[in-house]
Each structure stands twice: as structure tokens, then as C-alpha cells.
C-alpha positions as CSV (number, residue, x, y, z in Angstrom):
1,X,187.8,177.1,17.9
2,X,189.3,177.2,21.6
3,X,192.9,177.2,20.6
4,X,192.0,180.7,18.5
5,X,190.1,182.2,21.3
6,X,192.5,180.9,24.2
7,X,194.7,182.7,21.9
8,X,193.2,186.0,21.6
9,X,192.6,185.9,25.2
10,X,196.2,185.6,26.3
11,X,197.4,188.9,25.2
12,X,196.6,191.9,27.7
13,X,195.8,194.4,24.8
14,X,193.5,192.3,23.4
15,X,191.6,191.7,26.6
16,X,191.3,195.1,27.3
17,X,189.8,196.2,23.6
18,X,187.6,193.1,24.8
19,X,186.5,195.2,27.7
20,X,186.5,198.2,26.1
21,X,183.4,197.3,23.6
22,X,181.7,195.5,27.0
23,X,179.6,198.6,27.1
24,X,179.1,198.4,23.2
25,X,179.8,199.0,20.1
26,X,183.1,202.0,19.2
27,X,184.6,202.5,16.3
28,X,188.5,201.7,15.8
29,X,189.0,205.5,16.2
30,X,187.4,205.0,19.5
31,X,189.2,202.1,20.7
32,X,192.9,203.9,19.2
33,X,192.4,206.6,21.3
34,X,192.7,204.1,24.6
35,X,195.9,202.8,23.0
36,X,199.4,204.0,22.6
37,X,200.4,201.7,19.8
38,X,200.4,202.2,15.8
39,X,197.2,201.3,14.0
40,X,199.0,198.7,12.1
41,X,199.5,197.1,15.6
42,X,196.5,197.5,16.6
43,X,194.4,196.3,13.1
44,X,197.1,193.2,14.1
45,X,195.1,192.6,17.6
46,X,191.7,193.0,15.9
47,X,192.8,190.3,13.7
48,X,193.3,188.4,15.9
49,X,189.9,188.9,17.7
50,X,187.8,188.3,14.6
51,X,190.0,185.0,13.5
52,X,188.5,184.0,16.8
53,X,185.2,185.1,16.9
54,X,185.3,187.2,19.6
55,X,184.6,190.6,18.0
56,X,182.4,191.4,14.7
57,X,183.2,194.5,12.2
58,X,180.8,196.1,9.8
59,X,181.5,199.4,7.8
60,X,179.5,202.1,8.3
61,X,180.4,205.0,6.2
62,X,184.0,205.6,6.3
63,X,184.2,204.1,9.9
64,X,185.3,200.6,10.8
65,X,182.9,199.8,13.8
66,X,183.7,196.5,16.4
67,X,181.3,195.0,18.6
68,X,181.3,191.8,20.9
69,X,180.5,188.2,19.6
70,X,178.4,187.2,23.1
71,X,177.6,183.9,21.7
72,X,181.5,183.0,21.7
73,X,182.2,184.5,25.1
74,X,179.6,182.2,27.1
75,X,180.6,179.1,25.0
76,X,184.0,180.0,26.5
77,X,182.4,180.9,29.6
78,X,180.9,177.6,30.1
79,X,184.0,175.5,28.8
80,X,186.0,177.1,31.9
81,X,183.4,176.6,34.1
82,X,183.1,172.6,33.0
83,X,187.3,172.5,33.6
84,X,186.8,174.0,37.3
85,X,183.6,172.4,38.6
86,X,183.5,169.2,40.9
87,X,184.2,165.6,38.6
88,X,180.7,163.8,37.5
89,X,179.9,160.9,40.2
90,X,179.7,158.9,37.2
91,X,182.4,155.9,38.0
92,X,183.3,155.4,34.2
93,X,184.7,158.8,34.4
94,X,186.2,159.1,38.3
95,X,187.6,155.2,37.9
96,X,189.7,155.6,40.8
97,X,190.0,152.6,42.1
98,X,192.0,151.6,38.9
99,X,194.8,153.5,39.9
100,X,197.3,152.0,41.5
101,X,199.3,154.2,43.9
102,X,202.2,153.0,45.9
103,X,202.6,152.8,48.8
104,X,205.0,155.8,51.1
């Protein structure tokens, strides 16, 4: 799941149809009009997003509507905040003295 979603996340036009649909649901009609690229390109990037989760589509009518997956944004919230925050006192996982440094 995280290689999909780091992934999605890397390309700028995807992040910003990301932050487009932060204030809610659009349609692709909606989210084309902040974009200057073909809809081919752009059904490419949505791809993408739903491959990893971040975005769900339903059908309404003749419309094609994209909303936010939450659930997979705080999971990825909280993985990147696990990689930043201070190591675990636990000495099974700091082990430090079994590194051997030399000497300068």
C-alpha cells in the first residue's frame, strides 16, 4: 500500500487534485477546469489516485464524481509521523552500544 500512495503523492498534479477535493466532493468537469492538460492525462492521474486509495469515484448520472479516501490519508499521516518522531527508549531497538565506531 505505501509504495502506491508514496507514489501518487510524488507528482505535483496529483497533489493538487488531492487538495482540490479537500473542501469536498467535484466532479472531473470540476477538477478539468483547474487543469491545463488533456482529459486523457488527467483520467491517467486519477488512476493513479484510486490504485492507491487516495480518492473514491461513483457515477452519478452522466457525471464522474471524486472524493477523498480520509481513512488512507491519516494511515499515511501517522506512518510519517512514526518515521520523524524521537526513537523508542526501548534498548532492543536503540542498541547503541553495539556499534562500534572508530575512533578520529
Amino acid at each position: 500500500m505505501h509504495d502506491s500512495v508514496f507514489k501518487a503523492i510524488a507528482d505535483p498534479q496529483r497533489r493538487k487534485i488531492l487538495q482540490l477535493l479537500q473542501g469536498g466532493s467535484l466532479t472531473a468537469g470540476q477538477i478539468a477546469d483547474e487543469f491545463s492538460i488533456t482529459k486523457g492525462s488527467l483520467s491517467y492521474h486519477f488512476n493513479i489516485l484510486k490504485e492507491a486509495d487516495l480518492i473514491r469515484s461513483e457515477r452519478r448520472g452522466q457525471e464522474q464524481v471524486y472524493s477523498l479516501n480520509t481513512s488512507v490519508l491519516e494511515d499515511l499521516a501517522v506512518l510519517v509521523l512514526e518515521l520523524v518522531r524521537s526513537p523508542a527508549p526501548d534498548p532492543q531497538l536503540a542498541a547503541p552500544s553495539r556499534i562500534k565506531r572508530k575512533s578520529v
